[in-house]
Structures are given as C-alpha cells and as structure tokens.
C-alpha atoms as an extended CHARMM CRD file, in Angstrom:
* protein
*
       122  EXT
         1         1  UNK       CA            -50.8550000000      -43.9170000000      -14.4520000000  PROA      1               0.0000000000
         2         2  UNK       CA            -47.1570000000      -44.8870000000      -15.7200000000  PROA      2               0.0000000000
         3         3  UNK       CA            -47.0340000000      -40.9230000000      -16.6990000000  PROA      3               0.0000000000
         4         4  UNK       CA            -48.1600000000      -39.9750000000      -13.1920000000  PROA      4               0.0000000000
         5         5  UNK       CA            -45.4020000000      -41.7730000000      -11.6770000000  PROA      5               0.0000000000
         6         6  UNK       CA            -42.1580000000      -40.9290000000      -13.6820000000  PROA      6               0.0000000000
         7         7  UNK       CA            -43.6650000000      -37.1750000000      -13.5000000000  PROA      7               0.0000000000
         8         8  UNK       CA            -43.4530000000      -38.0490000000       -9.4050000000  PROA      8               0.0000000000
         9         9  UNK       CA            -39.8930000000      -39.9640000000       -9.4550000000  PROA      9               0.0000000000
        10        10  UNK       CA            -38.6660000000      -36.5460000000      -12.3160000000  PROA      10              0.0000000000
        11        11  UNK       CA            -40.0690000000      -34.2930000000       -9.3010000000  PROA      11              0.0000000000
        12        12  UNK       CA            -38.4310000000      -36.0270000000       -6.5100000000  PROA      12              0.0000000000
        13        13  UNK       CA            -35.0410000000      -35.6830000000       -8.3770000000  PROA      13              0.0000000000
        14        14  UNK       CA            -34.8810000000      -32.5650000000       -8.8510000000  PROA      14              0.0000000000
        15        15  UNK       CA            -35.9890000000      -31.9970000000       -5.2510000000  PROA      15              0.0000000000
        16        16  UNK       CA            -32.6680000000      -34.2560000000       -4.1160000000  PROA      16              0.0000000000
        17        17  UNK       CA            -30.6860000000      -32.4860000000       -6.8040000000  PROA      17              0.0000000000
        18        18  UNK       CA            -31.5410000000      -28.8500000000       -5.2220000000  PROA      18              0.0000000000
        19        19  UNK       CA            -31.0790000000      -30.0770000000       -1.2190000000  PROA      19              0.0000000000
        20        20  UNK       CA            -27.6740000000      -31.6150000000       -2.3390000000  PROA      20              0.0000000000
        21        21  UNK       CA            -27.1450000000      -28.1930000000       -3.8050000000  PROA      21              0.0000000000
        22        22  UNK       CA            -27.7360000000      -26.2090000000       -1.1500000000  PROA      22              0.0000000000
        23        23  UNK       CA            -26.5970000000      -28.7430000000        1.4170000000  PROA      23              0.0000000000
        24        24  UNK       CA            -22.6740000000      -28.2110000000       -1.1140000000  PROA      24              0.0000000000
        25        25  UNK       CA            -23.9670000000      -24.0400000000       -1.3250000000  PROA      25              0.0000000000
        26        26  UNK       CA            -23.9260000000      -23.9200000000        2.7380000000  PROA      26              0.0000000000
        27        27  UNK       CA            -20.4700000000      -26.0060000000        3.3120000000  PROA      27              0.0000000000
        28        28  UNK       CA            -18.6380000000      -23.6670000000        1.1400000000  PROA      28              0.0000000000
        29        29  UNK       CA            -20.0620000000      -20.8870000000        2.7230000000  PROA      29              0.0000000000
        30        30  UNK       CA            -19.3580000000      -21.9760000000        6.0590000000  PROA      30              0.0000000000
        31        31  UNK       CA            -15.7540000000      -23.1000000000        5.0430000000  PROA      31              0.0000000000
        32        32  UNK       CA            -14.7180000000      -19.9870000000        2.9180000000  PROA      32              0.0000000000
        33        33  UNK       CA            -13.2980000000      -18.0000000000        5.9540000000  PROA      33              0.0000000000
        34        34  UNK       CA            -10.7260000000      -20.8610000000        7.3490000000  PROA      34              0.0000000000
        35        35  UNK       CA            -10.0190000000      -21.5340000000        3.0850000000  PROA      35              0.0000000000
        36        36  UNK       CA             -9.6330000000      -17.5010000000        2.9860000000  PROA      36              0.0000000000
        37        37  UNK       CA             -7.5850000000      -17.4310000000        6.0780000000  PROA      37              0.0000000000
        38        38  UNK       CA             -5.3720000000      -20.0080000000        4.5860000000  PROA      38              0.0000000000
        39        39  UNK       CA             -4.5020000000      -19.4910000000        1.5630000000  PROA      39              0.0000000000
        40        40  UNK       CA             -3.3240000000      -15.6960000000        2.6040000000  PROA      40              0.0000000000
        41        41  UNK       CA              0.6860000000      -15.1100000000        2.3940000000  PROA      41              0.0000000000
        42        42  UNK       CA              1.7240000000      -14.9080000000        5.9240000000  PROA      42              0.0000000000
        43        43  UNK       CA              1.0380000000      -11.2880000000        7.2030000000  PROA      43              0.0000000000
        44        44  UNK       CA             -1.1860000000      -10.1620000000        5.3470000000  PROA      44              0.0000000000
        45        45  UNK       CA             -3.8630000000       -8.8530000000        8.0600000000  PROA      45              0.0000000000
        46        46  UNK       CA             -2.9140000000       -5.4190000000        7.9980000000  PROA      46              0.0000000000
        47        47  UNK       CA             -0.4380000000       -2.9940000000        6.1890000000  PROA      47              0.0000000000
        48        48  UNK       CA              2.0670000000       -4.4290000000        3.3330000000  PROA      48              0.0000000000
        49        49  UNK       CA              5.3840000000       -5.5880000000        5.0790000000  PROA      49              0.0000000000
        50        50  UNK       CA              8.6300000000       -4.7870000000        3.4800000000  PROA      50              0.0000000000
        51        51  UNK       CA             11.1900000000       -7.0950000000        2.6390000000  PROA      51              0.0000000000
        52        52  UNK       CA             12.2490000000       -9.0110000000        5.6550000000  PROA      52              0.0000000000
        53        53  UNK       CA             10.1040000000       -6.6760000000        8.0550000000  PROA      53              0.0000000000
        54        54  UNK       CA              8.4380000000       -8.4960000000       10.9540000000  PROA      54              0.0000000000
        55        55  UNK       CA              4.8490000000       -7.9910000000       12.0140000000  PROA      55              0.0000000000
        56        56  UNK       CA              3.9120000000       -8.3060000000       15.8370000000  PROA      56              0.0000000000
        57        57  UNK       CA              0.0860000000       -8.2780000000       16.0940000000  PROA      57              0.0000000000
        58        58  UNK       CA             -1.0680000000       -6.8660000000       20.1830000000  PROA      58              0.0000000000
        59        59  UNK       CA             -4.7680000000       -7.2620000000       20.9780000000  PROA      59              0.0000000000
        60        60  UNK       CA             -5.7900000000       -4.8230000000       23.9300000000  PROA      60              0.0000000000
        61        61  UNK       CA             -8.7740000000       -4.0560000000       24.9080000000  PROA      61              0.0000000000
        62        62  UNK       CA             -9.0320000000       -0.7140000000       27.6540000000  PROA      62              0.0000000000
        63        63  UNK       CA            -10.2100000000        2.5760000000       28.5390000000  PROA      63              0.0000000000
        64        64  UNK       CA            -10.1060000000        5.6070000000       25.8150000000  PROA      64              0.0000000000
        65        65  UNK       CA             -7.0830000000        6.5890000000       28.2610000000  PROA      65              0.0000000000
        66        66  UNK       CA             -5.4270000000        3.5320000000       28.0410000000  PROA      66              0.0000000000
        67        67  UNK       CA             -5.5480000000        2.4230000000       24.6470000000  PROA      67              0.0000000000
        68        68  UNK       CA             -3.8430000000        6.0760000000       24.3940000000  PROA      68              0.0000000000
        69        69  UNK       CA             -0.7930000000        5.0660000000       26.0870000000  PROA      69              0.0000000000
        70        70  UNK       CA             -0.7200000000        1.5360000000       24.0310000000  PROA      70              0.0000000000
        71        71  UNK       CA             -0.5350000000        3.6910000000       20.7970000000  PROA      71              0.0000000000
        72        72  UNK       CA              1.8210000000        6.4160000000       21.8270000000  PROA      72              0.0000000000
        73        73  UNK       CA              3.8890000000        3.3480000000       23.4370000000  PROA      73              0.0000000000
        74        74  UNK       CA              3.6050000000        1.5870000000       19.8970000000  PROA      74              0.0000000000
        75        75  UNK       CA              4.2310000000        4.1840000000       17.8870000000  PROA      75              0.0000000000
        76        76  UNK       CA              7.1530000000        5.2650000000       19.8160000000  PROA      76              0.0000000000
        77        77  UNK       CA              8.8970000000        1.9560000000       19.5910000000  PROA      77              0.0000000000
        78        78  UNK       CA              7.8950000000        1.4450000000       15.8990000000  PROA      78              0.0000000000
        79        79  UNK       CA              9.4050000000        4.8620000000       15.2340000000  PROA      79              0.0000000000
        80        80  UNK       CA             12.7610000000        3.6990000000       17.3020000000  PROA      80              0.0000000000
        81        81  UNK       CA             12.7260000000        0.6670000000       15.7790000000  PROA      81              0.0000000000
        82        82  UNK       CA             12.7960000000        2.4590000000       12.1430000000  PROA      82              0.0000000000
        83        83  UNK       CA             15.2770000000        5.0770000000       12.9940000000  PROA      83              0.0000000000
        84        84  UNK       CA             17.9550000000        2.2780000000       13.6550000000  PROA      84              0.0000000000
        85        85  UNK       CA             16.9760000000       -0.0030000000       10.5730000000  PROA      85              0.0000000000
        86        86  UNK       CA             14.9720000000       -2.8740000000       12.6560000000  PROA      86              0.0000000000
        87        87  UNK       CA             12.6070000000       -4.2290000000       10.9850000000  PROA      87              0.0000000000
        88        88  UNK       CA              9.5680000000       -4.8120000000       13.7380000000  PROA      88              0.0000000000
        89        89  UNK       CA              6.3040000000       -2.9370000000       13.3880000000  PROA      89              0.0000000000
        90        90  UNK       CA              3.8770000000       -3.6140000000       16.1750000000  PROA      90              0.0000000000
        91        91  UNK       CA              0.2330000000       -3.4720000000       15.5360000000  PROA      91              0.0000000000
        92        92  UNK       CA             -2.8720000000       -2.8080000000       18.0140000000  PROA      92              0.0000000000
        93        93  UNK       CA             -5.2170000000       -4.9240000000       17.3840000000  PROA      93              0.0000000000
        94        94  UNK       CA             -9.0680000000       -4.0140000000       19.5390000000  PROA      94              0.0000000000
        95        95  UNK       CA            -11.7450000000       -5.8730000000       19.0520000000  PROA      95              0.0000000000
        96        96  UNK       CA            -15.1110000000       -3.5020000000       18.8290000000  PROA      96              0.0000000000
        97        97  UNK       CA            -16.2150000000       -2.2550000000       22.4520000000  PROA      97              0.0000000000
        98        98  UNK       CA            -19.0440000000       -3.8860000000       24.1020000000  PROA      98              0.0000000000
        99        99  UNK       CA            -17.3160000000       -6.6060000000       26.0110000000  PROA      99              0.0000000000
       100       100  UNK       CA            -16.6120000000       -9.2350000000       23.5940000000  PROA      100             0.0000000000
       101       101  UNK       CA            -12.7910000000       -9.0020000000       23.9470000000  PROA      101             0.0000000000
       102       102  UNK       CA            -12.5220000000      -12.9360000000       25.3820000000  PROA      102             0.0000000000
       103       103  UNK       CA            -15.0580000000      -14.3240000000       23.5640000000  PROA      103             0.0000000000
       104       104  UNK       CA            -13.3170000000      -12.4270000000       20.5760000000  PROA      104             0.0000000000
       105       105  UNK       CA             -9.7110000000      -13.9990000000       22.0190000000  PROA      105             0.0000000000
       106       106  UNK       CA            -11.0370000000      -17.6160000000       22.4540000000  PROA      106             0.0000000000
       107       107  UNK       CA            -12.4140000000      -17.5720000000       18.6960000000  PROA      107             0.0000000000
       108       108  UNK       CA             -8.9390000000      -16.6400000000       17.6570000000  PROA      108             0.0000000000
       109       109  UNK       CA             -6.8800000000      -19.0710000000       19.5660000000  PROA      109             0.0000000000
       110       110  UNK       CA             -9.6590000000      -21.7390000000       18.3640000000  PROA      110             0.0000000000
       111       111  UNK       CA             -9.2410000000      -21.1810000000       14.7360000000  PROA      111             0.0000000000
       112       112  UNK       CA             -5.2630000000      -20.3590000000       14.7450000000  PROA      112             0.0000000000
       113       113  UNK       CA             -5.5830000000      -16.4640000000       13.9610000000  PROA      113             0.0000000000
       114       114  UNK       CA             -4.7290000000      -15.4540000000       17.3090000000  PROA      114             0.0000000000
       115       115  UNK       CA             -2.3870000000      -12.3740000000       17.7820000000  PROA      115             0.0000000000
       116       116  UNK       CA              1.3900000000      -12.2410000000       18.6010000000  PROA      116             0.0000000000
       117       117  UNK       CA              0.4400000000      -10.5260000000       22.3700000000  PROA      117             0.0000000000
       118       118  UNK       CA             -2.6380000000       -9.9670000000       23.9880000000  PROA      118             0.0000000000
       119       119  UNK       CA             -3.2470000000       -8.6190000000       27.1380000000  PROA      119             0.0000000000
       120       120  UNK       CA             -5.9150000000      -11.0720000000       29.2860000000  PROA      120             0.0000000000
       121       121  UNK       CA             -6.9240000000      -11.1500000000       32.8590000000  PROA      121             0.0000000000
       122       122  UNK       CA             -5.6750000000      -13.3520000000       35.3780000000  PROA      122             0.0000000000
C-alpha cells in the first residue's frame, strides 16, 4: 500500500515536471521572434549597409502597374543618390497579395518593426 502511493506521488511529479516543461518549451517559442527582433544590429532586415549608409524601409501595397512605378521611382533615386555619394538606399517593402496589407501594417506598428514609409488609406 505505502509502495502504491509513492509510485502515485513519483508519477504525479514527473507529470508536473513535463507540463512545467512544456508550459517554459511554449513561452520561448512564443517569445523568440520579439528576442530575435531585438537582439538584431539596427538594419539588418534586408541587404548589408555600408559604413554610415542609411536604410529607408517603404511598404506599398498596389497593382502589378503600380508597384512598377514604385521600383523604377526607387531605383532611380537610389541610383541618384549613389552617383553623388549620399548614402540613402530606399527599400520596397510588400507584404504577400491577398489583402492582408493593414492587418500586416497594424502587426508592425504593434510590435515596433514598422517601416520608415508606408502608403495607407485615408
């Protein structure tokens, strides 16, 4: 009888152990992107910036045609801005089609990754 119950208090240990475990196991894995996030040097979403060079993230959203024009526009100006030694880059930034582009711009303002620019509807 004595056995029976310290093989019952052994079993409910380990049970606690494991859901304190996985309980830990799930808040890590729900806190590793904002530790990620975090703990990156400061422009380090995209391409490696040179020395002193200065990153300007846009987030559009648009039609094929559109988002056209935004690139030629940004290249143009990050070509400019080259040829007489400024150092700005501007990156597009689209979320993926299928009109998540303000739900996609709230989570970003929420959890301080939001871009430079967007564009947003009045």
């Amino acid at each position: 009888m004595i056995a029976a119950h310290l093989m019952n208090r052994h079993l409910d240990q380990d049970r606690s152990i494991w859901k304190t475990a996985l309980a830990a196991l799930g808040v890590a894995a729900a806190l590793a992107p904002a530790i990620w996030r975090l703990t990156r040097p400061p422009g380090a979403t995209g391409a490696p910036l040179a020395p002193g060079e200065i990153r300007l993230r846009y987030m559009a959203w648009g039609n094929p045609q559109q988002l056209d024009v935004e690139r030629e526009t940004i290249a143009a100006f990050n070509e400019r801005c080259r040829q007489q030694g400024k150092p700005i880059r501007v990156e597009l930034f689209m979320p993926p089609a299928g009109g998540g582009y303000a739900q996609k711009l709230r989570l970003m303002l929420a959890s301080g990754t939001a871009p430079d620019v967007m564009r947003v509807d009045h």
